[in-house]
Residue frames as a rotation matrix with the C-alpha (Angstrom) as fourth column:
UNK 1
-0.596 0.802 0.033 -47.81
0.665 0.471 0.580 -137.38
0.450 0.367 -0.814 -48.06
UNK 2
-0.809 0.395 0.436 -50.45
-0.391 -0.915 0.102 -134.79
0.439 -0.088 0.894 -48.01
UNK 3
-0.639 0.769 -0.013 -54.25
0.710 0.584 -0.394 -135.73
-0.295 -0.260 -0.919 -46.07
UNK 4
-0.309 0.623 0.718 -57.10
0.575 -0.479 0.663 -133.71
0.758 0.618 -0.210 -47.30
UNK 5
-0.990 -0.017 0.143 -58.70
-0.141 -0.069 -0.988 -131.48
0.026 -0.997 0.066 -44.73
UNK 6
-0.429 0.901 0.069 -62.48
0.497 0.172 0.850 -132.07
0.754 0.399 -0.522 -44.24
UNK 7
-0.705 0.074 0.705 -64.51
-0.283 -0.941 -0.184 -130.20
0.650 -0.329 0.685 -42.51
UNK 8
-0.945 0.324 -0.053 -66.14
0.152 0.287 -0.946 -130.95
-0.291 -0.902 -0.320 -39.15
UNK 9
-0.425 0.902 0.073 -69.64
0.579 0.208 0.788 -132.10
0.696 0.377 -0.611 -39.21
UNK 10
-0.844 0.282 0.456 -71.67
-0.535 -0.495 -0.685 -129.06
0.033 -0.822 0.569 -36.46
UNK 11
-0.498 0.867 0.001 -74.74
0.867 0.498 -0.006 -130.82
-0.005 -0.002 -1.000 -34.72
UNK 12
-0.332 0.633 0.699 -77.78
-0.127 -0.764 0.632 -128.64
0.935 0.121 0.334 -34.54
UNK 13
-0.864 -0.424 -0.271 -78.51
0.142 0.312 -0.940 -127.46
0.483 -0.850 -0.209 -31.16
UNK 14
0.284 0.945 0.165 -81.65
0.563 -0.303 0.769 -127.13
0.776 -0.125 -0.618 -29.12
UNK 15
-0.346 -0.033 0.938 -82.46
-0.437 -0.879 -0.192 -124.42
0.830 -0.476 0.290 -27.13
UNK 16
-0.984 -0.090 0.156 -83.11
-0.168 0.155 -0.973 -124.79
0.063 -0.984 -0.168 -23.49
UNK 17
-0.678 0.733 -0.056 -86.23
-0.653 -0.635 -0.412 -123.27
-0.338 -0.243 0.909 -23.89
UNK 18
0.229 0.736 -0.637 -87.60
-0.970 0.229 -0.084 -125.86
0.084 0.637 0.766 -26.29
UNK 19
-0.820 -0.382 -0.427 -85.72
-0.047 0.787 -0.615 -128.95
0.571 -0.484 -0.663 -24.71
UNK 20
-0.878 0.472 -0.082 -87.47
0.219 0.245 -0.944 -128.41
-0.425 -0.847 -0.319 -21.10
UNK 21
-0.478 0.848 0.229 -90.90
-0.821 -0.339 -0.460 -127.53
-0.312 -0.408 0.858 -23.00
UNK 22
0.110 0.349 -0.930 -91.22
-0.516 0.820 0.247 -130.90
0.849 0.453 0.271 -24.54
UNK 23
-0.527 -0.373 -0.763 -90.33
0.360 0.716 -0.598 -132.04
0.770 -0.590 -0.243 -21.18
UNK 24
-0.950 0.152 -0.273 -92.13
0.196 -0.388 -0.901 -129.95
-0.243 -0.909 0.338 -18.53
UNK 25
-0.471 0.875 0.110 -95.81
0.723 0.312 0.616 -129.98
0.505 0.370 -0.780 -18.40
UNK 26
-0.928 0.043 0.371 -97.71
-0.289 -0.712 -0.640 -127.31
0.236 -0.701 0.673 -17.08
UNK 27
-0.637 0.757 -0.144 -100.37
0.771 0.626 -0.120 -128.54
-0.001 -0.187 -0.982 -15.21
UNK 28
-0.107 0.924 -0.368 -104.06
0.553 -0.252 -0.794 -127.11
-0.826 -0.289 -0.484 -16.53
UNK 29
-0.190 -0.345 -0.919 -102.66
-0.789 -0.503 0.353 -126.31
-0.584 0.792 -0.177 -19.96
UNK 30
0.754 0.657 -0.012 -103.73
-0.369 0.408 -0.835 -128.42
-0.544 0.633 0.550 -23.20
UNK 31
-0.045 -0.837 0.545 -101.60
0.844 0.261 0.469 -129.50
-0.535 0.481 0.695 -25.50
UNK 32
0.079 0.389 0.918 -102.72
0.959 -0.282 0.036 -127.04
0.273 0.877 -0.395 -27.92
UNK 33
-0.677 -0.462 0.573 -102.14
0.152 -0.850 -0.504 -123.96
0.720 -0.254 0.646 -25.45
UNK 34
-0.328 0.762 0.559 -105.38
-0.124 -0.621 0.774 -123.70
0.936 0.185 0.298 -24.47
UNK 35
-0.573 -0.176 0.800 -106.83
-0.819 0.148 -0.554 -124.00
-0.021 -0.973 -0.229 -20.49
UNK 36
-0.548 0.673 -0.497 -108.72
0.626 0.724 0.290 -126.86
0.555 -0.152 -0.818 -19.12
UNK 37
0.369 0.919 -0.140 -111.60
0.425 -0.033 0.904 -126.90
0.826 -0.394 -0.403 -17.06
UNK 38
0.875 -0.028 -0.483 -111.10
0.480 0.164 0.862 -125.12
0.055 -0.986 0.157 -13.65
UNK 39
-0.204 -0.958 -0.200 -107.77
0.915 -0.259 0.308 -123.09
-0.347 -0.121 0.930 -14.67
UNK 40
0.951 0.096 0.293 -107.25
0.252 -0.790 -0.558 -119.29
0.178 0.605 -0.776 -15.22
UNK 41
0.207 -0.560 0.802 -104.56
0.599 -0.575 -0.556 -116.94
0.773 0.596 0.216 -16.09
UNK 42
0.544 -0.268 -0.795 -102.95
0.605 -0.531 0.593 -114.63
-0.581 -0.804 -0.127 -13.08
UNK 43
0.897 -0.374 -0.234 -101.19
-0.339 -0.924 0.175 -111.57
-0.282 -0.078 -0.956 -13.26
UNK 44
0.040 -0.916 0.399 -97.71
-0.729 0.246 0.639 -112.70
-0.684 -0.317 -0.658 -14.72
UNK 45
-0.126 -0.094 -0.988 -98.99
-0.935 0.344 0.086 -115.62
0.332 0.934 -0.131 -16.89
UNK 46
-0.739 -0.630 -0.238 -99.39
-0.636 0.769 -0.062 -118.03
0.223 0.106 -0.969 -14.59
UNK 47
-0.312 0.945 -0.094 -101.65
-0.461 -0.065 0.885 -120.57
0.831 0.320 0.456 -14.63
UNK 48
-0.973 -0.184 0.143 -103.81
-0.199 0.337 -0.920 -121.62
0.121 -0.923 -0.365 -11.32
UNK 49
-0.419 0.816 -0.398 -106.65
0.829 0.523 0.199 -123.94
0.371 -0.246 -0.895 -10.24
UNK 50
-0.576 0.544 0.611 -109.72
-0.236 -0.826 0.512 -121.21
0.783 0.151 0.604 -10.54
UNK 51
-0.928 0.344 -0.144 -111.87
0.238 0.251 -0.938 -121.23
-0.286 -0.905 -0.315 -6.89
UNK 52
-0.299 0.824 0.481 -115.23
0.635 -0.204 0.745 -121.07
0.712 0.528 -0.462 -6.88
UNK 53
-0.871 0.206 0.447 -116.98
-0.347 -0.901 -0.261 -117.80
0.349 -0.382 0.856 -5.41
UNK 54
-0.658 0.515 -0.550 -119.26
0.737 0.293 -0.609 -117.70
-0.152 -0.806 -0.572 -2.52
């Protein structure tokens, strides 16, 4: 008696990258990308709570 062979279902994987960004929040970042109030942009990309100037 013969069995057929079938072929293994493959899941679709997620990237790391797009796992941890639905999970990690950067804080002073919109949903939408954009900054809140009170955040800018550094050298590098990151983002940091924006002092105010004497």
């Amino acid at each position: 008696m013969l069995s057929k062979k079938t072929k293994k279902k493959v899941k679709k994987r997620i990237s790391a990258k797009r796992l941890c960004s639905s999970i990690i929040k950067r804080e002073g970042v919109k949903k939408d990308g954009t900054l809140k109030k009170g955040y800018r942009y550094v050298k590098g990309g990151k983002v940091v709570k924006a002092k105010a100037k004497k």
